[in-house]
N, CA, C, O and CB atoms as a CASP TS submission, in Angstrom:
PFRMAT TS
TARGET T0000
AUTHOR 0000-0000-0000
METHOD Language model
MODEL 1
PARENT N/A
ATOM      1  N   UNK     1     -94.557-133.803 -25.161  1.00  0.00           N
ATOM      2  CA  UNK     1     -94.014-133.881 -23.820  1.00  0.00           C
ATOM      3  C   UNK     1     -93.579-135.310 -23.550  1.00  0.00           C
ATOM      4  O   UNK     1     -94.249-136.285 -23.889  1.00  0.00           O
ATOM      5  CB  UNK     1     -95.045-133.408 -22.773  1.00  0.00           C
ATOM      6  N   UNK     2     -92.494-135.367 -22.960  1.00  0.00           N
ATOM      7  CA  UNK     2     -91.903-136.672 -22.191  1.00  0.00           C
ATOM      8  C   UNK     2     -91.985-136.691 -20.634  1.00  0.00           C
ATOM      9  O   UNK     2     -91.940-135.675 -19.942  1.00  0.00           O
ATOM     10  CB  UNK     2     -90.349-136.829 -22.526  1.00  0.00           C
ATOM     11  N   UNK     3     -92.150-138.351 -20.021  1.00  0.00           N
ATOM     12  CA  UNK     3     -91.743-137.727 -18.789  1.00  0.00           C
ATOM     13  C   UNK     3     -90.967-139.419 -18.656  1.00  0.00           C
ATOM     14  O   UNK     3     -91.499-140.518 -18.502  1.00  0.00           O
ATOM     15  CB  UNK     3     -93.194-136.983 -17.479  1.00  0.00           C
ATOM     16  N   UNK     4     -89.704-139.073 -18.774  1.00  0.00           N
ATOM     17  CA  UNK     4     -88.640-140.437 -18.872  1.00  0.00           C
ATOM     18  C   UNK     4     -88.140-140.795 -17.167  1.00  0.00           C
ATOM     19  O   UNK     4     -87.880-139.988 -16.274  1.00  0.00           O
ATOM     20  CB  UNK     4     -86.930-139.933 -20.025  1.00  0.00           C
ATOM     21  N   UNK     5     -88.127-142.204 -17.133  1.00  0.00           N
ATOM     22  CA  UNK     5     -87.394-142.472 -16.222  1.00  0.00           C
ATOM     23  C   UNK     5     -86.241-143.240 -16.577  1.00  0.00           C
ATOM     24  O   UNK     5     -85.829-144.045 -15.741  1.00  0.00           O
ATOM     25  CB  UNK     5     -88.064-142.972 -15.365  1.00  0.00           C
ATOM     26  N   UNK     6     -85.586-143.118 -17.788  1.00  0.00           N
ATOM     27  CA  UNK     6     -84.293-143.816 -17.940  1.00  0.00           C
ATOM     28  C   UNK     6     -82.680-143.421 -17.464  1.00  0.00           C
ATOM     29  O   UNK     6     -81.546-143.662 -17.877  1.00  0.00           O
ATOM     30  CB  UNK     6     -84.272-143.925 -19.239  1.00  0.00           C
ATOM     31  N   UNK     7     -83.252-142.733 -16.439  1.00  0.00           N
ATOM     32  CA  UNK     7     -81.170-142.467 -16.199  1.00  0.00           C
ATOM     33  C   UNK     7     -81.529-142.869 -14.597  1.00  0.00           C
ATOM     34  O   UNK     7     -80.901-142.242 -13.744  1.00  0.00           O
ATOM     35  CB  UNK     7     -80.097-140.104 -16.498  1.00  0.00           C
ATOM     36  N   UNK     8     -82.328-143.695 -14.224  1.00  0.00           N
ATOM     37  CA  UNK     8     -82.156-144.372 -12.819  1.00  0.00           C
ATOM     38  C   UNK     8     -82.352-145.804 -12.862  1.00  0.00           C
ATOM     39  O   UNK     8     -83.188-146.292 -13.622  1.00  0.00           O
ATOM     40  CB  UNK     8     -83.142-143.825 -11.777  1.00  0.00           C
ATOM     41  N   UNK     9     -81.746-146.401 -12.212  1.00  0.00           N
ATOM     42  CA  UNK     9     -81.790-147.900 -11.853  1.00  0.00           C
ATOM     43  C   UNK     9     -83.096-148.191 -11.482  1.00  0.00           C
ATOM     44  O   UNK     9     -83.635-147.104 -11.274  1.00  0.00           O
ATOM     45  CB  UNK     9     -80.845-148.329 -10.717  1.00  0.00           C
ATOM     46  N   UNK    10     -83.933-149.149 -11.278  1.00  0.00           N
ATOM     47  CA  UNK    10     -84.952-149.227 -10.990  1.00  0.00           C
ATOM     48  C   UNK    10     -85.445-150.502 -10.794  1.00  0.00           C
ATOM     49  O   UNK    10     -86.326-150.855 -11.577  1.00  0.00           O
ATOM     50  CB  UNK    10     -85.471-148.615 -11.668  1.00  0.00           C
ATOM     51  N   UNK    11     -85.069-151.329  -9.887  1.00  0.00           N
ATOM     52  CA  UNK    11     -85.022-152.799  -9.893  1.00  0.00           C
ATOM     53  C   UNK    11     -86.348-153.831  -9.971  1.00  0.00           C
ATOM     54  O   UNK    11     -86.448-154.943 -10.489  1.00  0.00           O
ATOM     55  CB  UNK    11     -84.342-153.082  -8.692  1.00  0.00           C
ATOM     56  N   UNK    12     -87.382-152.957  -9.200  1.00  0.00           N
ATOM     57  CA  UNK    12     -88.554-153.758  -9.590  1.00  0.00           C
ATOM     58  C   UNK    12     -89.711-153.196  -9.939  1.00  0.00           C
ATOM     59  O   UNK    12     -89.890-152.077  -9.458  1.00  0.00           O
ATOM     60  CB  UNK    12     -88.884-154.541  -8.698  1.00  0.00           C
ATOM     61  N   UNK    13     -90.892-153.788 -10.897  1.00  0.00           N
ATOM     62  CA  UNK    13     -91.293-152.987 -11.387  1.00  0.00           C
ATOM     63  C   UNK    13     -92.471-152.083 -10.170  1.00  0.00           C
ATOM     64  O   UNK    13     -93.197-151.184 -10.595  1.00  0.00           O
ATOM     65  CB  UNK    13     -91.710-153.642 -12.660  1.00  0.00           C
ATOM     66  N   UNK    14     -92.482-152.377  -9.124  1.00  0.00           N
ATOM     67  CA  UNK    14     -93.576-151.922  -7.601  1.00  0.00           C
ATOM     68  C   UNK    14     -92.258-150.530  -7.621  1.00  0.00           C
ATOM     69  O   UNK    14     -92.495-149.685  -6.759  1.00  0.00           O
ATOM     70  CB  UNK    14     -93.669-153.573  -5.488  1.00  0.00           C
ATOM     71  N   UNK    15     -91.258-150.306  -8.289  1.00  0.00           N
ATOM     72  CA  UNK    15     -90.408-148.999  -7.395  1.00  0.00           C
ATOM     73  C   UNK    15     -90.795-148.468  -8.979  1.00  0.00           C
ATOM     74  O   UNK    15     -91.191-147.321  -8.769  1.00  0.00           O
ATOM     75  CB  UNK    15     -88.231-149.127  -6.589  1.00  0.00           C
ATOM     76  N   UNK    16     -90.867-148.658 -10.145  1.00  0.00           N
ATOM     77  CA  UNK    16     -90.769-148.002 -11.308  1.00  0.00           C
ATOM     78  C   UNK    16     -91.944-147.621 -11.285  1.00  0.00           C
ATOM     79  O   UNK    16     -92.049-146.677 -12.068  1.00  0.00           O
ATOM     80  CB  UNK    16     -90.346-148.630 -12.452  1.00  0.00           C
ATOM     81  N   UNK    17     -93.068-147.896 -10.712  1.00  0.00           N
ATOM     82  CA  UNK    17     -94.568-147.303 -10.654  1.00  0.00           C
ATOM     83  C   UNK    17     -94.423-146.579  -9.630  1.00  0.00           C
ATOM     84  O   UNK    17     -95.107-145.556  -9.638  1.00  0.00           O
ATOM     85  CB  UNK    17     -95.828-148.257 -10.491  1.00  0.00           C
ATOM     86  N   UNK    18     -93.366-146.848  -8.193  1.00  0.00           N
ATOM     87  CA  UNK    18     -93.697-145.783  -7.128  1.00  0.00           C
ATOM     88  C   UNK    18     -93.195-144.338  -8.048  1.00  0.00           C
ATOM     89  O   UNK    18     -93.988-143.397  -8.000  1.00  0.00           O
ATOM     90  CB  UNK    18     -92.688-146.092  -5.436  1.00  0.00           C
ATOM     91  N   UNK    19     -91.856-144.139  -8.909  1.00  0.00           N
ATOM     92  CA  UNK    19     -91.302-143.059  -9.400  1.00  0.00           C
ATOM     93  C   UNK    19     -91.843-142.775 -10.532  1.00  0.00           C
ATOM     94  O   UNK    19     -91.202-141.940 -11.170  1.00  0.00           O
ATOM     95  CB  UNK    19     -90.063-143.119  -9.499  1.00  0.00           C
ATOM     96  N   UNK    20     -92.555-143.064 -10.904  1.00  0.00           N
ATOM     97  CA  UNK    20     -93.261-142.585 -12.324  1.00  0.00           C
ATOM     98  C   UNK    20     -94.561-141.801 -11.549  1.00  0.00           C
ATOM     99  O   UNK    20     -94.810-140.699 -12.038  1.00  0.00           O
ATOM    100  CB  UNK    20     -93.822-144.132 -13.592  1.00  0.00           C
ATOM    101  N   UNK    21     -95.182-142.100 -10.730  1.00  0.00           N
ATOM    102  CA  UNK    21     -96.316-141.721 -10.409  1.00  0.00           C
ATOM    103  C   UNK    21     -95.796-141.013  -8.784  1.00  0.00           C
ATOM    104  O   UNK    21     -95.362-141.747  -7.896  1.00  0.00           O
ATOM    105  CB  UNK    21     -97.467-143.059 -10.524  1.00  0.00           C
ATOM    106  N   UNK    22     -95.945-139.375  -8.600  1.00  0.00           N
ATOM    107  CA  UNK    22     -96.506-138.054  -9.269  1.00  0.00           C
ATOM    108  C   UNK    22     -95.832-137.740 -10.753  1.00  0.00           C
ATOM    109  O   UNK    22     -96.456-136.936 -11.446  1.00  0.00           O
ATOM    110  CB  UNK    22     -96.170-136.726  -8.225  1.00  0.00           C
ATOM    111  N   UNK    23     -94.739-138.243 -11.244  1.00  0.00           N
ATOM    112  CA  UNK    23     -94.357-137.752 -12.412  1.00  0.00           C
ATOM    113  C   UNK    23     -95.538-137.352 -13.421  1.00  0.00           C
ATOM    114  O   UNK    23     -95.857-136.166 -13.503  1.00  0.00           O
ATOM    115  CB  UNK    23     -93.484-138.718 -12.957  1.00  0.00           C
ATOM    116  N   UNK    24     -96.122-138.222 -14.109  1.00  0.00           N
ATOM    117  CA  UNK    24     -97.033-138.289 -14.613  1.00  0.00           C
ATOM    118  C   UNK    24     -97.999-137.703 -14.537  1.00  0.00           C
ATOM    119  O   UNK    24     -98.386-137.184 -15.585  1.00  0.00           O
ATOM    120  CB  UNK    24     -97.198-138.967 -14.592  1.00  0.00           C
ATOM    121  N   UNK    25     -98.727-137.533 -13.447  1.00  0.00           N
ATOM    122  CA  UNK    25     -99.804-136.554 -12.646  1.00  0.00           C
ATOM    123  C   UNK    25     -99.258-135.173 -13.001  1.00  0.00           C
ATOM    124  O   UNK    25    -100.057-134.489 -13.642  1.00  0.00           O
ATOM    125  CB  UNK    25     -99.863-136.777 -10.822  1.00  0.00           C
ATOM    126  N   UNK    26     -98.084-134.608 -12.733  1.00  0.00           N
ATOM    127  CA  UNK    26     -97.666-133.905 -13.402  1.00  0.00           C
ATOM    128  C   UNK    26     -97.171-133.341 -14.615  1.00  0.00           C
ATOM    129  O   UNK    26     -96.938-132.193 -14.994  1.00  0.00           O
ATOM    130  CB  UNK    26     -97.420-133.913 -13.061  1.00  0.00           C
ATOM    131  N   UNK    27     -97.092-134.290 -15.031  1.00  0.00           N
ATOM    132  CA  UNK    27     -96.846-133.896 -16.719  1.00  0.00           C
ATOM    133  C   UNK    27     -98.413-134.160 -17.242  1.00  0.00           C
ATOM    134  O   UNK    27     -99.031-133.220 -17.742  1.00  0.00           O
ATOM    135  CB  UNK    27     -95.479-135.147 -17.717  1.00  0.00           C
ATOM    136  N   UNK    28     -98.806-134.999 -17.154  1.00  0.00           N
ATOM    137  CA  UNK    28    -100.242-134.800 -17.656  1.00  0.00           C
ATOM    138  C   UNK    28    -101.087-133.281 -17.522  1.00  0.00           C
ATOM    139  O   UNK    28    -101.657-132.858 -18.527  1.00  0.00           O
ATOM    140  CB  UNK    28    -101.061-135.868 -16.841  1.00  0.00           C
ATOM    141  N   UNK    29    -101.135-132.495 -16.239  1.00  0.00           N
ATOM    142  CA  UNK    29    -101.463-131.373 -16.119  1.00  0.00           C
ATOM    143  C   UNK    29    -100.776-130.349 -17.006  1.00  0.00           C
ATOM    144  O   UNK    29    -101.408-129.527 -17.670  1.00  0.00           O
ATOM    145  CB  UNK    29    -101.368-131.167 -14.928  1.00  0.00           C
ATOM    146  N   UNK    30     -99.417-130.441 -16.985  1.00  0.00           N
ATOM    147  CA  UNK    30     -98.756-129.333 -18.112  1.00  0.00           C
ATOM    148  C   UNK    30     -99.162-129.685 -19.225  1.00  0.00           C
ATOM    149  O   UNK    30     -99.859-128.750 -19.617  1.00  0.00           O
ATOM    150  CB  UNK    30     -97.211-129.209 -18.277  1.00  0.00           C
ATOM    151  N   UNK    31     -99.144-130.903 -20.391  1.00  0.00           N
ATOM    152  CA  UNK    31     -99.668-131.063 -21.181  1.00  0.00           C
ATOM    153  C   UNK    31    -100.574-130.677 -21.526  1.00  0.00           C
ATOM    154  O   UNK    31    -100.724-130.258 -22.674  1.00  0.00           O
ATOM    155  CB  UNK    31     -99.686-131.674 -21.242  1.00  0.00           C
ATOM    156  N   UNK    32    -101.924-130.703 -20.199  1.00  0.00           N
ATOM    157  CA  UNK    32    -103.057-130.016 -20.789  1.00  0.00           C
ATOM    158  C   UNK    32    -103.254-128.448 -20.522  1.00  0.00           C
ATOM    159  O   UNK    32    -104.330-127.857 -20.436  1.00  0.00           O
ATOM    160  CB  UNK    32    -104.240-130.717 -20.313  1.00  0.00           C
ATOM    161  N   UNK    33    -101.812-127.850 -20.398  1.00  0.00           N
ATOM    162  CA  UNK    33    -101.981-126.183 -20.725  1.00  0.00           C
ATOM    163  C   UNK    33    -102.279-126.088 -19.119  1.00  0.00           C
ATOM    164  O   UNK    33    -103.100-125.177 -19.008  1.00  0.00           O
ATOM    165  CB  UNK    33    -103.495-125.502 -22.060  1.00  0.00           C
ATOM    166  N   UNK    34    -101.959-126.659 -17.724  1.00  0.00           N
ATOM    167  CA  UNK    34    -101.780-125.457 -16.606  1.00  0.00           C
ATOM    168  C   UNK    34    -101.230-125.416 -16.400  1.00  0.00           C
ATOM    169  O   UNK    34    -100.891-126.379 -15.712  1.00  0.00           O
ATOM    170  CB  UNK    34    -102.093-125.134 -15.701  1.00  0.00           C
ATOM    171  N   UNK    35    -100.132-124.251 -16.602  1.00  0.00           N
ATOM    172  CA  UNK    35     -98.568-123.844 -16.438  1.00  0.00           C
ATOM    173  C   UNK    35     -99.030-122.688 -15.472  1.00  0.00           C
ATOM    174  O   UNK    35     -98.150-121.883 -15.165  1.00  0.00           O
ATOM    175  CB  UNK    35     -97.548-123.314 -18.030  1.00  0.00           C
ATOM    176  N   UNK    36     -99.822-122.567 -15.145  1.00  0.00           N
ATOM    177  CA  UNK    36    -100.136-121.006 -14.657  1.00  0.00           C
ATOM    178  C   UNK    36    -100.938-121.458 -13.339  1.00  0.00           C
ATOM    179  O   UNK    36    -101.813-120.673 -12.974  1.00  0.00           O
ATOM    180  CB  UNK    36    -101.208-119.886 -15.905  1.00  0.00           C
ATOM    181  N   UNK    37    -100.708-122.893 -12.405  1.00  0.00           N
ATOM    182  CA  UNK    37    -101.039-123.069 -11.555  1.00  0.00           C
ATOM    183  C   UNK    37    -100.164-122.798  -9.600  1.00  0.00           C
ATOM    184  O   UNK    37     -98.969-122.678  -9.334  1.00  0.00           O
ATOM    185  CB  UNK    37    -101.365-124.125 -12.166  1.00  0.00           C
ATOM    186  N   UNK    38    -101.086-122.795  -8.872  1.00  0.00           N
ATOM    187  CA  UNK    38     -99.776-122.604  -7.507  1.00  0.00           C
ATOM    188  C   UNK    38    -100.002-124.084  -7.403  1.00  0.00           C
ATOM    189  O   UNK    38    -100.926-124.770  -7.840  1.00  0.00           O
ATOM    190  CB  UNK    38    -100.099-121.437  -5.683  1.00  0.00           C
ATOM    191  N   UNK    39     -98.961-124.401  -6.735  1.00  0.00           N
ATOM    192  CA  UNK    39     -98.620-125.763  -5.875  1.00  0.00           C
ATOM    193  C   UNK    39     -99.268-126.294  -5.233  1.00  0.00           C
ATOM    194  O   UNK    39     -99.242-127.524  -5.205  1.00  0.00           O
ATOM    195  CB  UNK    39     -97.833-125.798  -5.114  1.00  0.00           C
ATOM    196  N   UNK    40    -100.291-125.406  -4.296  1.00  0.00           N
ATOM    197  CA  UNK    40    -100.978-125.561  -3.302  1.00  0.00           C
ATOM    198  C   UNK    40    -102.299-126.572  -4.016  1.00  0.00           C
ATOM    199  O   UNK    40    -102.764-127.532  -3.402  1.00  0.00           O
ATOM    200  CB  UNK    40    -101.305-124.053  -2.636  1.00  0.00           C
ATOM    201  N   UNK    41    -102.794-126.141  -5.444  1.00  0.00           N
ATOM    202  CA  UNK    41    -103.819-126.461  -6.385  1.00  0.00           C
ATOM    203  C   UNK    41    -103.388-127.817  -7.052  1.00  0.00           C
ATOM    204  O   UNK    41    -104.078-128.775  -7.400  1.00  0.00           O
ATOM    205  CB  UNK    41    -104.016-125.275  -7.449  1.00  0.00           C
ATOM    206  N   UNK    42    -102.162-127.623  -7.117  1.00  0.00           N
ATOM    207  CA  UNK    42    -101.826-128.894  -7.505  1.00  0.00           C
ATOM    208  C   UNK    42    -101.544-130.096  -6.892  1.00  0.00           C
ATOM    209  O   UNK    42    -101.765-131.244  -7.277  1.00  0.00           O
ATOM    210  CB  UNK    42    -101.060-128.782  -8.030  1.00  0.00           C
ATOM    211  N   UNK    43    -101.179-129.802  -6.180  1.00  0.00           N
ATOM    212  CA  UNK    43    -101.048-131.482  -4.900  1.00  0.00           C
ATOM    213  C   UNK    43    -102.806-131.778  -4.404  1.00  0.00           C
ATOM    214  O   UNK    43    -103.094-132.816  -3.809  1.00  0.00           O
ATOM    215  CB  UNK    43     -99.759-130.926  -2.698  1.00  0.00           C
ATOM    216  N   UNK    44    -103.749-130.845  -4.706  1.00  0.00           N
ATOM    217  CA  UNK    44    -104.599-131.098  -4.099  1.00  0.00           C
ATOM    218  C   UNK    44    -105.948-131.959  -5.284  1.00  0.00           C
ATOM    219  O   UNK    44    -106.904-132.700  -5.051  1.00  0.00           O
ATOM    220  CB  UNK    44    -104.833-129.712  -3.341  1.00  0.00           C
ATOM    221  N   UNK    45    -105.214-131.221  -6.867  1.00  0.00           N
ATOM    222  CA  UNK    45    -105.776-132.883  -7.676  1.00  0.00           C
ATOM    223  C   UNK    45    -104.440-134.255  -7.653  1.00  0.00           C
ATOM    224  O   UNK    45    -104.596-135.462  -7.469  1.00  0.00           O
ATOM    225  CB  UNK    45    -106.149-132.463  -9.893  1.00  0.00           C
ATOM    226  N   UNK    46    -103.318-133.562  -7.887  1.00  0.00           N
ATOM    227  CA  UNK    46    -102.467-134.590  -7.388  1.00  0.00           C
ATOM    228  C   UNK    46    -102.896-135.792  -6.518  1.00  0.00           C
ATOM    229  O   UNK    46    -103.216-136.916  -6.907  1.00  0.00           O
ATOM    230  CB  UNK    46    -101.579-133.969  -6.722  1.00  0.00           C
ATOM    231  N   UNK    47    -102.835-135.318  -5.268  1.00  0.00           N
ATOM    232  CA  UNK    47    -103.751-136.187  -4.270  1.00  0.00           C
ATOM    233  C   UNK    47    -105.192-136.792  -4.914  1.00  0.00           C
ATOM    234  O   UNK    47    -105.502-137.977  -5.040  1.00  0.00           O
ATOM    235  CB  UNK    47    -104.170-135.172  -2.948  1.00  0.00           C
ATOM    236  N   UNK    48    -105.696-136.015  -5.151  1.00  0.00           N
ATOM    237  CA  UNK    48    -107.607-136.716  -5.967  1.00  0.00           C
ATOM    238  C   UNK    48    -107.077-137.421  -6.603  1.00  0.00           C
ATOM    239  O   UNK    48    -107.840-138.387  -6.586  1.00  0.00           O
ATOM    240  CB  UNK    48    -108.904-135.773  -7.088  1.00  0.00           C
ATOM    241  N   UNK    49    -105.877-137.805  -7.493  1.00  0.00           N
ATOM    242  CA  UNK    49    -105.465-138.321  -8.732  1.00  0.00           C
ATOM    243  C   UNK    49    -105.242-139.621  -8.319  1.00  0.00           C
ATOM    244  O   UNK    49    -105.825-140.642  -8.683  1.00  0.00           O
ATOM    245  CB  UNK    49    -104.288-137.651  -9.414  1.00  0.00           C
ATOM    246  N   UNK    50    -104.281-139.476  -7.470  1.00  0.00           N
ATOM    247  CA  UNK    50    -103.463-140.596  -6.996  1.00  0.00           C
ATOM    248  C   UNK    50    -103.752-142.054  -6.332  1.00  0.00           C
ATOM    249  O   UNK    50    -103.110-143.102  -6.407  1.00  0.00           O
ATOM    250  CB  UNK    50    -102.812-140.047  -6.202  1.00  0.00           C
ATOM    251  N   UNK    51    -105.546-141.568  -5.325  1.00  0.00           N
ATOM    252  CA  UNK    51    -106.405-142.012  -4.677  1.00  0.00           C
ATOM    253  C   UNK    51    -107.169-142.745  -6.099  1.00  0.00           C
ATOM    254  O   UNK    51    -107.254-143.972  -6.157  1.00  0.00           O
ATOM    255  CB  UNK    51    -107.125-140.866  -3.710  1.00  0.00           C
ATOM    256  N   UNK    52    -107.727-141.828  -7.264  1.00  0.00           N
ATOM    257  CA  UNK    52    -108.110-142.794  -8.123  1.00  0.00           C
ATOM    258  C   UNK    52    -107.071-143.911  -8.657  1.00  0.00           C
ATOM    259  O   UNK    52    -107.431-145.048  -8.959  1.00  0.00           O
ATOM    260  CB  UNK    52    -108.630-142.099  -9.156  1.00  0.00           C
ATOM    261  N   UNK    53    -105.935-143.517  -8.726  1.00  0.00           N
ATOM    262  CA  UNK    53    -104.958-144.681  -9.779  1.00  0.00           C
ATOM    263  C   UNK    53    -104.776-145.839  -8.258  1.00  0.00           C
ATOM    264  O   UNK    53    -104.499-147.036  -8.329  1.00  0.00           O
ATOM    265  CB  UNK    53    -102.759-143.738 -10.664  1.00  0.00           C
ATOM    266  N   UNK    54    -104.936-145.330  -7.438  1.00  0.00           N
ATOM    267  CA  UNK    54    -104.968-145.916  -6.101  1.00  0.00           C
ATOM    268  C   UNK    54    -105.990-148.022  -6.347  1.00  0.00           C
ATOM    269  O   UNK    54    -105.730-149.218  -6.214  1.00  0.00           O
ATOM    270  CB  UNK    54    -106.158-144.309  -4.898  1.00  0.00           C
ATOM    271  N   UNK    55    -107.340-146.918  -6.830  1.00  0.00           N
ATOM    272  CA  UNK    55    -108.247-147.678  -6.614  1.00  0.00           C
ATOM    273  C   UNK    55    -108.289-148.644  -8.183  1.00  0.00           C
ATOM    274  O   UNK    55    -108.868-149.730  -8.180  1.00  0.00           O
ATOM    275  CB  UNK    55    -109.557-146.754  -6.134  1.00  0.00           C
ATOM    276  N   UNK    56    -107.705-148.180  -9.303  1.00  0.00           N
ATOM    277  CA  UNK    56    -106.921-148.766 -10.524  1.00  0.00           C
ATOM    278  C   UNK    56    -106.213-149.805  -9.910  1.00  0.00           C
ATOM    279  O   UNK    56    -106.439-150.887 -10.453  1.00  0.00           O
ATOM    280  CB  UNK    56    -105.910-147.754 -11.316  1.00  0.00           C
ATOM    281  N   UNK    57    -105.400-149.856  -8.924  1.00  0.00           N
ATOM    282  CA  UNK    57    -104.712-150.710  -8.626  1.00  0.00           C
ATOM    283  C   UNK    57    -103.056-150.486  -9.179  1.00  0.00           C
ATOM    284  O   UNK    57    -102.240-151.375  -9.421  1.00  0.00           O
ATOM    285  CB  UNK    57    -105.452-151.825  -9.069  1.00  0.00           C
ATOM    286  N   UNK    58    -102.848-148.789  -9.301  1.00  0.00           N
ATOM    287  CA  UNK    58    -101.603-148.615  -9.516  1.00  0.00           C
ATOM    288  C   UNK    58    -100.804-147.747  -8.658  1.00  0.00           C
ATOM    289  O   UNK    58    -100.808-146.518  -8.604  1.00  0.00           O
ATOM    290  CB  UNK    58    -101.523-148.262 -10.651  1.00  0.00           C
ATOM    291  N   UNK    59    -100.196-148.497  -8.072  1.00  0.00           N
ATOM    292  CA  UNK    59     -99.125-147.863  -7.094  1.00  0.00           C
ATOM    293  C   UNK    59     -98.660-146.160  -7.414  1.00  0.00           C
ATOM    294  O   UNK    59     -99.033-145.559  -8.422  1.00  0.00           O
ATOM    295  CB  UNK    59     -97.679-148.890  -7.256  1.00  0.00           C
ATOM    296  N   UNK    60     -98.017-145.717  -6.627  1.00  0.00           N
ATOM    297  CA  UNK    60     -97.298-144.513  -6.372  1.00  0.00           C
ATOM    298  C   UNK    60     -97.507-143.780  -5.282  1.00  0.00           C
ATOM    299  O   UNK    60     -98.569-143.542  -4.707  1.00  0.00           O
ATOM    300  CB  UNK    60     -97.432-143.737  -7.270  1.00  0.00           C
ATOM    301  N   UNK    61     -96.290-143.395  -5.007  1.00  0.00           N
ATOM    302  CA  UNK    61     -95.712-142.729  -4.109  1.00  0.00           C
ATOM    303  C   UNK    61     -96.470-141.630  -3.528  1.00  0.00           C
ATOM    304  O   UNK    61     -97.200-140.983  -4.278  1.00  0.00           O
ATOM    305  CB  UNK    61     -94.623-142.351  -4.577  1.00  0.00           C
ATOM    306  N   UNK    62     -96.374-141.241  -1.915  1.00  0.00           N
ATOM    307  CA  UNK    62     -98.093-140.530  -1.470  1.00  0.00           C
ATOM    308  C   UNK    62     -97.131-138.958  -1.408  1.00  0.00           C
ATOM    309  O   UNK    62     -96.046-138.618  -0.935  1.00  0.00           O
ATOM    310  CB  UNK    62     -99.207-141.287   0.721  1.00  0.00           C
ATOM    311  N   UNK    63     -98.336-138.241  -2.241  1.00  0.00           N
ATOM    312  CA  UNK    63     -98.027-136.968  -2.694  1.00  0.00           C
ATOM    313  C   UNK    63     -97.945-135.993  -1.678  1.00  0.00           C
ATOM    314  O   UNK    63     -98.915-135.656  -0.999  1.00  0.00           O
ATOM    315  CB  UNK    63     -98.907-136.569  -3.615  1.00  0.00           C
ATOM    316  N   UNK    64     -96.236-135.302  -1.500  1.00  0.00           N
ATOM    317  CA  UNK    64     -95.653-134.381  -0.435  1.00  0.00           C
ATOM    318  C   UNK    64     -96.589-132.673  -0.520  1.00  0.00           C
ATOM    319  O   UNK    64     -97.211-132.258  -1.498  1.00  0.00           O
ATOM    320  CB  UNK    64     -93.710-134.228  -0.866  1.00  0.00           C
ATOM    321  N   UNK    65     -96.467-132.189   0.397  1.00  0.00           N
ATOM    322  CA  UNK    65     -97.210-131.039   0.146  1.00  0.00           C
ATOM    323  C   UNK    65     -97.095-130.749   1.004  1.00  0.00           C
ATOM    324  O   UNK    65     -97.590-129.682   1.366  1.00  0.00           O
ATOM    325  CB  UNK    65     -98.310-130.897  -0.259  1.00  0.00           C
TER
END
């Protein structure tokens, strides 16, 4: 699995971490085989996720739902 951000401009690296991250959160879950999830389940580790990379000290964008 890939999850590329090369066909957008992306000027600094605080906006290339806001758009990579839910990407990632999401591809990480398909990777590990849940293709067979609702949305509703997913924004809601999404969110748990995000709050940890939060406290990592890595930016991204606050997950829509």
């Amino acid at each position: 699995m890939q999850g590329c951000l090369w066909g957008e401009y992306l000027p600094t690296p605080e906006r290339v971490s806001d758009m990579a991250f839910p990407r990632f959160i999401a591809l990480a879950e398909l990777a590990n085989g849940r293709d067979r999830m609702s949305y509703g389940e997913f924004v809601e580790r999404a969110r748990a996720m995000s709050i940890r990379l939060s406290e990592l000290g890595i930016r991204g964008r606050p997950i829509a739902g």
